[in-house]
C-alpha positions as CSV (number, residue, x, y, z in Angstrom):
1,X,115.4,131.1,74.4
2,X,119.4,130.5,74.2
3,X,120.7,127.4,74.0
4,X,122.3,125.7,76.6
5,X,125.7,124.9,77.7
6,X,127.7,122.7,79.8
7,X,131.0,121.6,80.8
8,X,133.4,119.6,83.2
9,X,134.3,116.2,84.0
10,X,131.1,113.9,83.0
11,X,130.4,110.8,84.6
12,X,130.8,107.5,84.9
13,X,134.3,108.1,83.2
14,X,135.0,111.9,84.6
15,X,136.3,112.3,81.3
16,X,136.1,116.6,80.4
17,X,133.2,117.1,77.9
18,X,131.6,120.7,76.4
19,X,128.3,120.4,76.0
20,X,125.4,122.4,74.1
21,X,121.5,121.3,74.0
22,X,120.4,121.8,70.4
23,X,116.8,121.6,71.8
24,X,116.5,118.2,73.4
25,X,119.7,116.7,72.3
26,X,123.2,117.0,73.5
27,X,125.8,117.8,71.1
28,X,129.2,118.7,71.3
29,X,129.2,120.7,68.2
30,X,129.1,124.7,69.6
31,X,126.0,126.1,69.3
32,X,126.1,130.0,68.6
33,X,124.9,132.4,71.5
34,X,124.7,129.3,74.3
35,X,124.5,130.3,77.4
36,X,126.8,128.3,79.5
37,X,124.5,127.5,82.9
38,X,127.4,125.4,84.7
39,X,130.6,123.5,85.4
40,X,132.1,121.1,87.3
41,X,131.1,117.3,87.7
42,X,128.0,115.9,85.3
43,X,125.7,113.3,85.7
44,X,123.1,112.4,83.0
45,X,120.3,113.0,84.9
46,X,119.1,110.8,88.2
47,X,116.8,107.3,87.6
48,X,114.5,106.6,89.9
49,X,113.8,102.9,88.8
50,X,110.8,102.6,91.2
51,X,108.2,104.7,91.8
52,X,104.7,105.0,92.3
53,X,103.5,108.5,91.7
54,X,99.7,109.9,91.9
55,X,98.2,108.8,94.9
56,X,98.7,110.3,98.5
57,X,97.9,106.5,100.1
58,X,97.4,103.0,99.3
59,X,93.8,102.5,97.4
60,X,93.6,106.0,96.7
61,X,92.3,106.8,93.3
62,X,94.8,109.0,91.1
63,X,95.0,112.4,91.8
64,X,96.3,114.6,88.5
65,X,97.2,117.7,91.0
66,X,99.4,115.2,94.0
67,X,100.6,113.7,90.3
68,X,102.1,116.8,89.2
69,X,103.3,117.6,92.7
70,X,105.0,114.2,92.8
71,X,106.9,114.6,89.6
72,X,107.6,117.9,90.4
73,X,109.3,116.9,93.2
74,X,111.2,114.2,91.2
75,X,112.5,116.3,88.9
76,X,113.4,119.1,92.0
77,X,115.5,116.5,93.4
78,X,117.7,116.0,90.0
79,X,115.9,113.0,89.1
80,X,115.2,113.5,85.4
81,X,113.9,110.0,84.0
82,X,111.8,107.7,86.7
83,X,109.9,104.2,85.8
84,X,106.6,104.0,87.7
85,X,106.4,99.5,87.9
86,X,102.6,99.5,88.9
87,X,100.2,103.3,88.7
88,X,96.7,103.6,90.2
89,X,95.6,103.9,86.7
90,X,96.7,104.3,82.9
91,X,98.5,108.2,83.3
92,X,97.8,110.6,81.2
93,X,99.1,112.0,77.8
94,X,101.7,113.8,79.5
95,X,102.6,111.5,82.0
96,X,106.2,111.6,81.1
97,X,106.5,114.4,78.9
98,X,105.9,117.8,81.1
99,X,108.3,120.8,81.5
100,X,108.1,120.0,84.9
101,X,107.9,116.4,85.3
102,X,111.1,114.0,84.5
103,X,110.6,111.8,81.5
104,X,108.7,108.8,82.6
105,X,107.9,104.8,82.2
106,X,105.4,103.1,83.1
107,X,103.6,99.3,83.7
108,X,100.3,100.5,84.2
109,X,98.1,99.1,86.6
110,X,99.5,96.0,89.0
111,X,98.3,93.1,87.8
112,X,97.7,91.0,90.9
113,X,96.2,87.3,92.1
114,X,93.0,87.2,93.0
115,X,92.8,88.2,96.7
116,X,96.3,89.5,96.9
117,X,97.5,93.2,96.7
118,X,95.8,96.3,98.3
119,X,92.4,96.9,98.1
120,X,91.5,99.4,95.5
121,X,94.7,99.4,93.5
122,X,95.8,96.7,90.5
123,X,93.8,94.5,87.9
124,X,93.4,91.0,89.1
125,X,93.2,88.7,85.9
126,X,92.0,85.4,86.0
127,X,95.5,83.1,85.8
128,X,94.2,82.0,82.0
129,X,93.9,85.2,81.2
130,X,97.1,86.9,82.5
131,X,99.8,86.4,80.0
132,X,97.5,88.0,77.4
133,X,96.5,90.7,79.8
134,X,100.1,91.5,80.4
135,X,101.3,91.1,76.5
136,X,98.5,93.7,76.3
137,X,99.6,96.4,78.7
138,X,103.8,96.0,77.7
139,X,103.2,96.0,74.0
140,X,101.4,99.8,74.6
141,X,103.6,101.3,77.4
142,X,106.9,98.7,77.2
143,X,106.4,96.9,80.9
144,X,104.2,95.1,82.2
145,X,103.9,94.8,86.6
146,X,103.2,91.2,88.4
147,X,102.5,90.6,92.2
148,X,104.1,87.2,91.9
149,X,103.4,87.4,96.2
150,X,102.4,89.3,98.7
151,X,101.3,88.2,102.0
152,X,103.0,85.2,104.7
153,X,100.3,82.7,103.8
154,X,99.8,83.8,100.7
155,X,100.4,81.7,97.4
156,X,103.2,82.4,95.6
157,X,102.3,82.5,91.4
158,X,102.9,79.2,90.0
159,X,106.1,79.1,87.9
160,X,104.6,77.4,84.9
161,X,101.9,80.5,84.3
162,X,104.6,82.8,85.2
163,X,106.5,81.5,82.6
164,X,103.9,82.0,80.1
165,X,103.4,85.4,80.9
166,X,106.9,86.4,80.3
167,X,107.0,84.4,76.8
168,X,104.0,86.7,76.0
169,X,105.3,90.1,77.1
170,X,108.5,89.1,75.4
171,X,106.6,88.3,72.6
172,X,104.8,91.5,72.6
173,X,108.2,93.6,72.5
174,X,108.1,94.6,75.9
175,X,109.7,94.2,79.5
176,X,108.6,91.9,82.9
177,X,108.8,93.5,86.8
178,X,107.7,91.0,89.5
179,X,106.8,91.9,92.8
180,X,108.4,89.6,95.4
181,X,109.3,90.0,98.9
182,X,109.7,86.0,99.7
183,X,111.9,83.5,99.2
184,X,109.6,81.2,96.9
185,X,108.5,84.3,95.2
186,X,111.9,85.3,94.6
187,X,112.6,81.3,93.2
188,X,110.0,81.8,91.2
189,X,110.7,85.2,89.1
190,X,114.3,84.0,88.7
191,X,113.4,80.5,87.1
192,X,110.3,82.4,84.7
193,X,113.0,84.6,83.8
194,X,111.1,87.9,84.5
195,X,113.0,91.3,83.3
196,X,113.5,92.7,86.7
197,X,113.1,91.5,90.7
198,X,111.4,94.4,92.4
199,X,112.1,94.4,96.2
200,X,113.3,91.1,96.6
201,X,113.9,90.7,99.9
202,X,114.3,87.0,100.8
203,X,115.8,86.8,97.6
204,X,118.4,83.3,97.9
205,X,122.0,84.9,97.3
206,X,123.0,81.7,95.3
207,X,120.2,82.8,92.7
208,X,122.4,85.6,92.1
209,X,125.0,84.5,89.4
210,X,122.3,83.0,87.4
211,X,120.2,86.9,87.4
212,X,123.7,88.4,86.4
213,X,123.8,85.8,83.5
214,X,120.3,86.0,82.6
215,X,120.1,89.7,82.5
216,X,117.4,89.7,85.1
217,X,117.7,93.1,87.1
218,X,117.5,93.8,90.8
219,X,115.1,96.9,92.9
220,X,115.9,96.6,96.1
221,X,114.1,99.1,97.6
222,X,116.8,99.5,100.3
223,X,115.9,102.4,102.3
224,X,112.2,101.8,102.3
225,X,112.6,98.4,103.4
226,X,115.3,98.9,106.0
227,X,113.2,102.0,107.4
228,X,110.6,100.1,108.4
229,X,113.0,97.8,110.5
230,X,113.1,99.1,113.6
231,X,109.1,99.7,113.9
232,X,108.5,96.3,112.7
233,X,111.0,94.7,115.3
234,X,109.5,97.1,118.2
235,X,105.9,95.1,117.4
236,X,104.5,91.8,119.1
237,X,105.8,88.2,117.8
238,X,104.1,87.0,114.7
239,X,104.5,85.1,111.2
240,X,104.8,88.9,109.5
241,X,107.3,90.2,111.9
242,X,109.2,87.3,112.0
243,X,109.1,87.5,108.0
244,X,109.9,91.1,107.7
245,X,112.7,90.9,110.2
246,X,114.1,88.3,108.7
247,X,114.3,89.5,105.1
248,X,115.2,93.1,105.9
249,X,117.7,92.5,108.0
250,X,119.7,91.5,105.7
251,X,118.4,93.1,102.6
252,X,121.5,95.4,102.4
253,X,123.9,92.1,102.5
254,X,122.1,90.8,99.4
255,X,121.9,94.5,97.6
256,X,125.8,94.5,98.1
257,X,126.1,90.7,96.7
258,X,124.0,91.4,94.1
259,X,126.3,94.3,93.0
260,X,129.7,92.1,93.4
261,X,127.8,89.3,91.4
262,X,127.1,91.8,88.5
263,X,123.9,91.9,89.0
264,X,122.3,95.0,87.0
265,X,121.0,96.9,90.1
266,X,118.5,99.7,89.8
267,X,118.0,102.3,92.5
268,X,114.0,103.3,93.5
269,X,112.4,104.3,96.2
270,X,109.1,103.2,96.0
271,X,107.2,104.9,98.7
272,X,106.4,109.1,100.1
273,X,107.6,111.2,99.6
274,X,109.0,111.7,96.2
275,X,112.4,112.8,95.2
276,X,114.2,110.7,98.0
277,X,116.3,109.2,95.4
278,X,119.5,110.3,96.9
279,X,118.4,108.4,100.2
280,X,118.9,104.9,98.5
281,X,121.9,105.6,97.1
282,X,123.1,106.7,101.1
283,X,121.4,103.3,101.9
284,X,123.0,101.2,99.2
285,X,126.7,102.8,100.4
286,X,125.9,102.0,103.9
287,X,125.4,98.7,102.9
288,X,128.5,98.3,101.3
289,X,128.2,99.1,97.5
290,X,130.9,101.9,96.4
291,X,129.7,105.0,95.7
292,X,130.8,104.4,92.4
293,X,128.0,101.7,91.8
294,X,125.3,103.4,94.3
295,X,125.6,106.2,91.8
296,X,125.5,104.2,89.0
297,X,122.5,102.0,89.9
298,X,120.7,106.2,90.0
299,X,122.2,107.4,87.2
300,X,124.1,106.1,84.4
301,X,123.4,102.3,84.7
302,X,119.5,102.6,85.4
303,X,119.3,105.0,81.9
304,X,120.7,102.7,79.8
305,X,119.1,99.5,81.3
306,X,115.9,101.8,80.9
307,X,116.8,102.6,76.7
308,X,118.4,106.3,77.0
309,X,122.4,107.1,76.8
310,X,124.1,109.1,79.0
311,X,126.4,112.6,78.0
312,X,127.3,111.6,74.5
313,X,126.3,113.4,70.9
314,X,122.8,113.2,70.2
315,X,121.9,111.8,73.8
316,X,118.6,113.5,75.3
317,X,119.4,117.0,77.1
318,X,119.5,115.8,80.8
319,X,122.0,116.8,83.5
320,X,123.0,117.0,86.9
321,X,125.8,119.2,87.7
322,X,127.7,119.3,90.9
323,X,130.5,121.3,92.2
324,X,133.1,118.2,93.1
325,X,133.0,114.2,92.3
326,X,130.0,113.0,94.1
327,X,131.6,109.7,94.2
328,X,134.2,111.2,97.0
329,X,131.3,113.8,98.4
330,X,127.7,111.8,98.6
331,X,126.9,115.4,100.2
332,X,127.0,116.5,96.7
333,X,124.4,114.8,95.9
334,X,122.1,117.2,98.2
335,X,122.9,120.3,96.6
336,X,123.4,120.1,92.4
337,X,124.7,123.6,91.5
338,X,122.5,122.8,88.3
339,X,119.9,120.7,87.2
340,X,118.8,120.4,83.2
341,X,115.9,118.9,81.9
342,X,114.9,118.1,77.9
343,X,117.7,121.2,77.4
344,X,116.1,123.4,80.0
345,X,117.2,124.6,83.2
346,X,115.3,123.5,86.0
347,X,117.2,124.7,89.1
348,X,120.1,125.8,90.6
């Protein structure tokens, strides 16, 4: 098979590159007989920081064939590295390494309180036991996945053990997500100093600065959250409704404040279908984040806050191509005139 080639204006600089995939590498040192695929405006490859393939509904044991058909759908949509923060089980070997599956992360199982989470899904160590039940899991796969809370009257995970479990992950090598859709819970993951806030919808906007300083990262989950608005607003009074509306209503505020505090901010979408990446990025921009960051917190910011570089010598072969800047044309985003995966072509 010839080697691949591509060219134009590569982001987050739009500075003009020429690049060939020496197998799974980019270099810009010509590569005889390459086969130049396309030009014009180059991403490295869409994130999809949250994700959890494998499973067609909640409590559903994984499924290798809706797996595949997840990833597959990931990697249709330009999305060419994902992290899956809580799976319905360890993956398998090529979870993550497939021709036809984006490269992949993963937390393994949720690890949950007792009586907490959905039914079916997660590991549910006893409090003694969780930091070394999460050093465990992120010194084989890199992360480790807490429901800190979950629901209205639920308790939120005491700061103190929360603590410990990020000293032991840390210790281990690896990385921290926290579930948390209150505002204690969202107290609670900032002062433990967990590695990334996933959802965090009642999230206290003065705990911002001190996430940016910290280096603790943000998921919002915009578009699934913000989706389920107007159904949950339709429904009778109650201490969940009140709760949701609440939070969600101004979960696109805080995503925005969280970008203008410098915030590292990831873009994931976290529920069905799969591939609806280029939804949150609409969601974030609609919420006032430029197009500039939306596209970042998909693309170039999410790979390197996830270990990989973007279009650079010697970076890994992965590539979005679009006709014009899709930081003046989100409608770009919709229709990649290319898309390149490990050095391969996967669409055009």
């Amino acid at each position: 098979m010839a080697a691949l080639r591509v060219r134009g204006f590569a982001l987050p600089e739009g500075e003009p590159v020429d690049l060939y995939a020496d197998g799974d590498r980019w270099t810009t040192d010509p590569v005889a007989g390459a086969e130049l695929v396309a030009e014009g405006w180059l991403l490295p490859g869409l994130v999809d920081a949250h994700t959890h393939p494998g499973a067609e509904k909640p409590g559903d044991p994984m499924d290798l064939d809706v797996l595949r058909e997840d990833l597959r759908a990931h990697l249709a949509s330009g999305v060419t590295l994902i992290r899956a923060p809580g799976l319905v089980d360890d993956p398998p070997d090529w979870f993550g390494r497939t021709r036809d599956g984006p490269r992949a992360v993963h937390a393994g199982p949720w690890l949950a309180q007792h009586g907490q989470f959905m039914a079916g899904w997660g590991r549910r160590p006893d409090p003694a036991e969780l930091p070394a039940v999460a050093a465990e899991q992120a010194a084989r796969t890199g992360w480790a996945k807490v429901v800190i809370d979950w629901s209205v009257d639920d308790e939120v995970m005491p700061v103190e053990l929360l603590r410990e479990v990020v000293a032991g992950v840390h210790a281990a090598g690896g990385r921290l997500a926290a579930h948390t859709q209150h505002p204690a819970g969202g107290v609670v993951a900032v002062e433990a100093g967990v590695d990334s806030v996933e959802h965090g919808m009642g999230l206290d906007p003065q705990l911002l600065p001190r996430m940016a300083e910290q280096g603790t990262a943000l998921t919002p989950t915009l578009s699934v959250i913000t989706g389920s608005l107007a159904r949950v607003s339709a429904g009778p009074d109650s201490p969940r409704r009140r709760w949701y509306v609440s939070g969600a209503s101004v979960h696109g505020r805080l995503t925005a404040a969280a970008v203008e505090a410098g915030v590292t901010v990831l873009a994931g979408t976290d529920s069905r279908p799969h591939g609806g990446i280029v939804g949150e990025v609409r969601a974030m921009v609609e919420a006032g984040v430029a197009p500039h960051a939306a596209i970042a917190a998909a693309s170039w910011t999410a790979r390197a806050y996830l270990g990989l570089p973007g279009l650079s010598d010697g970076a890994p072969a992965d590539a979005v191509v679009f006709d014009a800047d899709p930081r003046t044309d989100l409608g770009q985003l919709d229709r990649p005139r290319a898309v390149i995966a490990r050095g391969r072509r996967v669409s055009s």
